[in-house]
C-alpha positions in Angstrom: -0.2 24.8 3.1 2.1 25.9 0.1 0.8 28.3 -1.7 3.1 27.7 -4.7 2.8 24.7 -7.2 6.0 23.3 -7.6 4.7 21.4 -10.6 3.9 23.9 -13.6 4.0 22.4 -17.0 4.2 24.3 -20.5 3.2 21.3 -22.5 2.0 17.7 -21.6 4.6 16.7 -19.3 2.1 15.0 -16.6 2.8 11.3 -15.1 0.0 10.2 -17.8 0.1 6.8 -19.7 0.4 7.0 -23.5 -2.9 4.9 -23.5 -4.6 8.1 -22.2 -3.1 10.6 -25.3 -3.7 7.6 -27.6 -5.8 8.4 -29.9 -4.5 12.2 -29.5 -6.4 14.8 -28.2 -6.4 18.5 -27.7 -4.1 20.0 -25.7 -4.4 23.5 -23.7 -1.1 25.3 -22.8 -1.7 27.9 -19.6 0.4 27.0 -16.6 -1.4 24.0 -15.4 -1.9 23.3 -11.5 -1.4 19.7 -10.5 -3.5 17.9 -12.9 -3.0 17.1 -16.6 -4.1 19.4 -19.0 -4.9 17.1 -21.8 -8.5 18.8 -21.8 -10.2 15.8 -22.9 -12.0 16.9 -25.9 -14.5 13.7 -27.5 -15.5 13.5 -31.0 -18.7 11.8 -32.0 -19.4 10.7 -35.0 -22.8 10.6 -36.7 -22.6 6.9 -37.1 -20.9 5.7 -34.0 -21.8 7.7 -30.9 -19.9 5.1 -28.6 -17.4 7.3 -26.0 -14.0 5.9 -24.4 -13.4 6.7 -21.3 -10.8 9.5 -20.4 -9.5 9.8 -17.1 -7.9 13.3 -15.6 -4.6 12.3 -14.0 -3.8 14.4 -10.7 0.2 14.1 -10.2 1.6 15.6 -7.6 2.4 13.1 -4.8 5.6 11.0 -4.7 4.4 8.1 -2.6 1.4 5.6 -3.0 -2.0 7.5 -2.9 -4.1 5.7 0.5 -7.2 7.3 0.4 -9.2 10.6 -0.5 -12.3 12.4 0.6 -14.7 15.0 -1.5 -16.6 17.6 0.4 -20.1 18.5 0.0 -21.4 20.9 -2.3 -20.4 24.8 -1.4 -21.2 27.8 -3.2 -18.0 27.3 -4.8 -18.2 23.8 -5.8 -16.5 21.1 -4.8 -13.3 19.8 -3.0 -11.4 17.0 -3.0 -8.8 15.9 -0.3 -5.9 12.8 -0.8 -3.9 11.3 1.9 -0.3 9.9 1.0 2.4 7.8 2.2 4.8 11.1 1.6 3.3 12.9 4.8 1.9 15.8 2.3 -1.9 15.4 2.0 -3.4 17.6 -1.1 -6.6 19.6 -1.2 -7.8 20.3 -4.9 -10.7 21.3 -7.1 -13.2 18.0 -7.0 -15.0 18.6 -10.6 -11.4 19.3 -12.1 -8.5 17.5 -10.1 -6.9 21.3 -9.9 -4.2 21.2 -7.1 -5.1 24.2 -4.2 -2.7 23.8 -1.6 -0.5 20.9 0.2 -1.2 20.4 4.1 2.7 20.9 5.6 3.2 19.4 9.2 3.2 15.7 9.5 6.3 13.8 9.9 4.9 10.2 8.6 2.9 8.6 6.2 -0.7 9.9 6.3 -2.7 7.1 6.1 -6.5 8.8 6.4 -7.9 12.3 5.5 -11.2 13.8 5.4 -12.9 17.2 5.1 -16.1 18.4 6.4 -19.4 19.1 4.5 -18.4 23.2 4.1 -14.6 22.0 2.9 -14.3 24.8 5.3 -12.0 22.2 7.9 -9.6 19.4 7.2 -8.6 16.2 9.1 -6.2 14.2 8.8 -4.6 10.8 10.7 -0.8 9.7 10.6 1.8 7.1 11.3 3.3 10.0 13.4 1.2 8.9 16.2 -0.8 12.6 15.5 -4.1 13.4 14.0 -4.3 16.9 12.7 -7.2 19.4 11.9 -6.9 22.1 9.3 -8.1 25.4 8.3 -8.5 24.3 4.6 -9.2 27.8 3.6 -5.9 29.0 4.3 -4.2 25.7 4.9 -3.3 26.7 8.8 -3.0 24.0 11.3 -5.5 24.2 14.2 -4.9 21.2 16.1 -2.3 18.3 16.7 -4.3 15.4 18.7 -1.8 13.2 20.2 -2.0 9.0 19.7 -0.2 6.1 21.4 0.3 4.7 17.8 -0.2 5.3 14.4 -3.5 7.0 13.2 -5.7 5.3 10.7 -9.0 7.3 10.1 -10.8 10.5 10.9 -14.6 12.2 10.4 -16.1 14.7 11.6 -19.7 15.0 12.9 -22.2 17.0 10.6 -21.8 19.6 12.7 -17.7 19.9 12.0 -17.9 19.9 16.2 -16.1 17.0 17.0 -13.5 14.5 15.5 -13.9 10.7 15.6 -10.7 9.1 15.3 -9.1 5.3 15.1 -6.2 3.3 14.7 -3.5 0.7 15.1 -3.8 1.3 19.7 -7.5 -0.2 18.9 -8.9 2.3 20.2 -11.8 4.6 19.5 -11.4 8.2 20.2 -13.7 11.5 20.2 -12.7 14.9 20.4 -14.8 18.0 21.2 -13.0 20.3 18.9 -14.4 23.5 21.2 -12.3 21.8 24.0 -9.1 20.7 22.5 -7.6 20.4 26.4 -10.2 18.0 27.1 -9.6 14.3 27.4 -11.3 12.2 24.6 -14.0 10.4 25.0 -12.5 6.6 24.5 -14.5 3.3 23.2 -12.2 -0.1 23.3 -13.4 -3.4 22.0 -11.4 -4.3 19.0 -8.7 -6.7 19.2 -6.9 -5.5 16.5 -6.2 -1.8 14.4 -8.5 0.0 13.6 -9.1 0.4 9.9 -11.8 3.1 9.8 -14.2 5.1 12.2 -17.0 6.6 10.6 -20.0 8.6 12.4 -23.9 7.1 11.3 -27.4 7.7 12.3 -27.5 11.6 13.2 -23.9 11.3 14.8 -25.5 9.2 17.4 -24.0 6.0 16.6 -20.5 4.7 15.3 -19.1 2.2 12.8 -15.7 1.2 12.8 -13.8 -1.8 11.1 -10.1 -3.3 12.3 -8.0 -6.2 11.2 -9.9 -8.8 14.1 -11.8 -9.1 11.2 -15.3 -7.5 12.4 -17.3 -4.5 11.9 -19.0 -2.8 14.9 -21.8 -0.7 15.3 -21.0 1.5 18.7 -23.7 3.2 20.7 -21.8 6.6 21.1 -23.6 7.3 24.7 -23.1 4.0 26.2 -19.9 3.7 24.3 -21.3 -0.4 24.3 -21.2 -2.2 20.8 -24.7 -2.7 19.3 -23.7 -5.2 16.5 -20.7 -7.2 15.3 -20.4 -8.1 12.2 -17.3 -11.5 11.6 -15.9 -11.9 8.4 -13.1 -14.6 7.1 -10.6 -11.7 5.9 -10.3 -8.8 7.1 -12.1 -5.4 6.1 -10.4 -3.2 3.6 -13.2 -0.2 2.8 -16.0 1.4 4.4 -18.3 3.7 3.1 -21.0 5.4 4.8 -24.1 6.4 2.8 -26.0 8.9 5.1 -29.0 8.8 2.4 -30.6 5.7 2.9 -28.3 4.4 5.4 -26.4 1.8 3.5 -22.8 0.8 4.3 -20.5 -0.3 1.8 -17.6 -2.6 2.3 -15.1 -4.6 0.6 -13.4 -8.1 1.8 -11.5 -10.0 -0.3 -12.7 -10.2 -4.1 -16.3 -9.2 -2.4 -18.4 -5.8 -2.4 -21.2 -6.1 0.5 -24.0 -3.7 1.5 -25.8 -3.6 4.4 -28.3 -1.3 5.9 -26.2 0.6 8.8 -28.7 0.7 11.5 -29.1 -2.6 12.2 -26.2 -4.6 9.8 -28.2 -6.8 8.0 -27.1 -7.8 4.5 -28.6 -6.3 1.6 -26.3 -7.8 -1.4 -23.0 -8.8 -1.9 -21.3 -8.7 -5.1 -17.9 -10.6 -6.0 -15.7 -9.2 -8.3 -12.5 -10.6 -10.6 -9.5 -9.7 -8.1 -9.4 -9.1 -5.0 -10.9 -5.2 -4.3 -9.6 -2.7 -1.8 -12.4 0.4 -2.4 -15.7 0.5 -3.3 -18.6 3.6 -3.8 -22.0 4.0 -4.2 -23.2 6.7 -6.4 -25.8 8.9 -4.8 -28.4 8.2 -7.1 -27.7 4.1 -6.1 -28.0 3.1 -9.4 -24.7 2.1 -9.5 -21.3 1.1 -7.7 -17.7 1.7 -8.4 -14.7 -0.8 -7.0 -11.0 -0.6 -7.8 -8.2 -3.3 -6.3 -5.5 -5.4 -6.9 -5.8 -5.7 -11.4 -5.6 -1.8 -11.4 -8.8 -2.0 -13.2 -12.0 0.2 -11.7 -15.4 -2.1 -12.2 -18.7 -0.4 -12.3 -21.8 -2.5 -11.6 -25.4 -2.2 -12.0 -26.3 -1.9 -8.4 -30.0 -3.2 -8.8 -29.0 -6.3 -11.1 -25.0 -6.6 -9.8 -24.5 -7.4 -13.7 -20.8 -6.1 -14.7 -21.3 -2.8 -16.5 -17.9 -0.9 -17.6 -14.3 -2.0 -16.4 -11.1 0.6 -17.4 -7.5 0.2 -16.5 -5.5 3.6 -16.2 -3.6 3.2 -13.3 -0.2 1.8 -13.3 -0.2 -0.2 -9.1 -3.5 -1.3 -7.3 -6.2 0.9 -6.7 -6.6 1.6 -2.8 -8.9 4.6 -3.0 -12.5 5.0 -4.8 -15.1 7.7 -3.7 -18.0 9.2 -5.9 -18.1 12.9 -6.5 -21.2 14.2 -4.6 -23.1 15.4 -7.3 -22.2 11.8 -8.6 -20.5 13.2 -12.2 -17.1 12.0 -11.3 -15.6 9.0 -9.0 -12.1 9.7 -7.8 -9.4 6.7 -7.3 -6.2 6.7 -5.6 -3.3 3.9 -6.5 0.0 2.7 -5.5 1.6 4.2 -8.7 1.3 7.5 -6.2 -1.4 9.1 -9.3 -5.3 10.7 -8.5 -7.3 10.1 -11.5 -11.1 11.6 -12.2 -13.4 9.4 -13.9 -16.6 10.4 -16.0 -19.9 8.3 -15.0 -21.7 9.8 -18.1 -18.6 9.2 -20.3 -18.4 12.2 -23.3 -20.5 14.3 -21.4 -19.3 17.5 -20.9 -18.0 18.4 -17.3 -15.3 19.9 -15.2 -13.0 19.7 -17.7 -14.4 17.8 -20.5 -16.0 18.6 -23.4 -17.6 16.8 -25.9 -18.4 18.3 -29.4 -19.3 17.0 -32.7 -16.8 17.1 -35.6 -18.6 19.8 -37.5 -18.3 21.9 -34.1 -14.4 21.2 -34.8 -14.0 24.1 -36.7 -11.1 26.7 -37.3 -11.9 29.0 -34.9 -11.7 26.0 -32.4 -8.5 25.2 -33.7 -7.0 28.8 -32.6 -8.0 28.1 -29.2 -6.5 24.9 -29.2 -3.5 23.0 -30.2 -4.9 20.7 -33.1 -3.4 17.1 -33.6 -3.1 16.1 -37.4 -5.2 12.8 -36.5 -8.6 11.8 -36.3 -10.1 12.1 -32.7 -12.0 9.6 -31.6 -14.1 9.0 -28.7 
């Protein structure tokens, strides 16, 4: 992992669109570390307490962003991991977008990265025909786990004891990460690659989805599939939610749910363009989706109405994963950006802060660079 940002800015330099700094905000100056400092600062006004959504934009990669990961909660928050079509996945700060370290090794596109519950390991899967597992405290690599093709997903089991990995050879594979010599234990059945390979039910089952066009829920003892899902296009997200055990996933222009033990439908929701990502917040009361309009869509999870929509990105949207204290959904896009997304928008968080225009006072504005123009929300 380098340990050195190549990417300091002394004034608002970041890969941010002028639709973000327009209206202007307030602008902090101290070396910044992978993210743009615009601290988003939201006046309300006593008549109009309406707030406009104000997304952090996390540059650093030079290739389309494919997907991203956040840890649990540790006693020093949050972390957030990105996978990249430059070979050099990112760890960073989850509640702020701040860039820690860059994961040096692969030689190909990484397609699929994860971290576990402590953020104390990292995983991640390649085109280099290589999964890798991390120290992500000091960015060491532990482990290269040879492939016969290009890697597609990882996760680790709740105990950060084995690896669960898939790809384009169609095969399942799981590694005991205390016996890296070992053979893997290997599950076949799909026809086609493997999109993603997630562990469910206590680690004592597995879900994967592949371009045959089916989801499968595998018995990880009798390595036998349970269930098969069909569908008339071909996956393009899972999501795993442990609490409740719903699994999310996207087809098409549609956003399903199902209840992961046994894969029968809950609800499906369609959405204006086709969608490549979709999250749950933990709270379920609502669901995030992002796709092919560069717009993200939030939707009322109990009524499916249409809630919020916001366009930031600048390519499609492959990536969308909730924070796990739910404050902050994370998306991933084509235009190679990260960008942080407030679900309580003007709520003060991570770094934003909302204050009310007699709060904007002169002692703020020593403190803070102050544009001559009304700031609005």
């Amino acid at each position: 992992m380098t340990l050195t940002n190549p990417l300091v800015a002394q004034h608002c330099s970041w890969e941010c669109s002028s639709e973000l700094h327009n209206p202007p905000r307030y602008v902090i100056w101290p070396q910044s570390t992978g993210v743009c400092r615009c601290f988003a600062v939201f006046a309300r006004s006593p008549v109009s307490m309406a707030m406009r959504q104000t997304p952090l934009t996390c540059s650093g990669h030079t290739r389309p962003v494919v997907d991203l990961a956040f840890s649990g909660i540790t006693p020093y928050g949050y972390f957030l991991i990105s996978a990249c079509k430059d070979g050099k996945p990112m760890l960073r700060q989850g509640d702020t977008g701040d860039w820690i370290g860059t994961f040096l090794g692969h030689k190909g596109a990484v397609w699929g990265a994860t971290l576990n519950k402590e953020a104390t390991k990292a995983a991640t899967a390649a085109a280099d025909f290589t999964a890798k597992v991390w120290d992500a405290v000091t960015g060491d690599e532990v482990l290269t786990l040879a492939h016969k093709h290009i890697v597609k997903s990882v996760n680790f089991t709740q105990d950060s004891n084995y690896l669960l990995t898939g790809g384009n050879d169609k095969v399942l594979r799981i590694y005991d990460l205390g016996k890296p010599e070992a053979e893997p234990l290997e599950i076949a059945g799909h026809t086609s690659a493997i999109k993603k390979a997630l562990w469910c039910n206590n680690d004592q089952q597995i879900l994967s989805a592949a371009d045959d066009k089916t989801i499968r829920l595998w018995d990880k003892n009798t390595k036998e599939a349970v269930k098969t899902l069909s569908f008339d296009a071909s996956v393009s997200s899972m999501e795993y939610i442990p609490d409740g055990e719903i699994l999310v996933i996207t087809f098409g222009r549609t956003i399903a749910f199902y209840k992961a033990h046994s894969l029968d439908l809950i609800k499906t929701v369609d959405a204006p363009a086709s969608i490549h990502s979709a999250s749950l917040h933990p709270e379920k009361d609502f669901f995030v989706a992002g796709g092919d309009d560069f717009k993200l869509y939030k939707y009322d999870y109990t009524t499916k109405e249409e809630m919020e929509s916001y366009k930031g990105h600048f390519g499609p949207i492959h990536c969308v994963r909730f924070s796990p204290d739910g404050e902050l959904y994370a998306s991933g896009s084509e235009d190679g950006t990260l960008r942080l997304w407030q679900t309580a928008v003007g709520k003060t968080y991570g770094l934003w802060k909302c204050v009310l225009p007699e709060e904007l006072s002169s002692e703020n504005s020593e403190a803070l660079y102050c544009p001559p123009a009304e700031i609005k929300a």
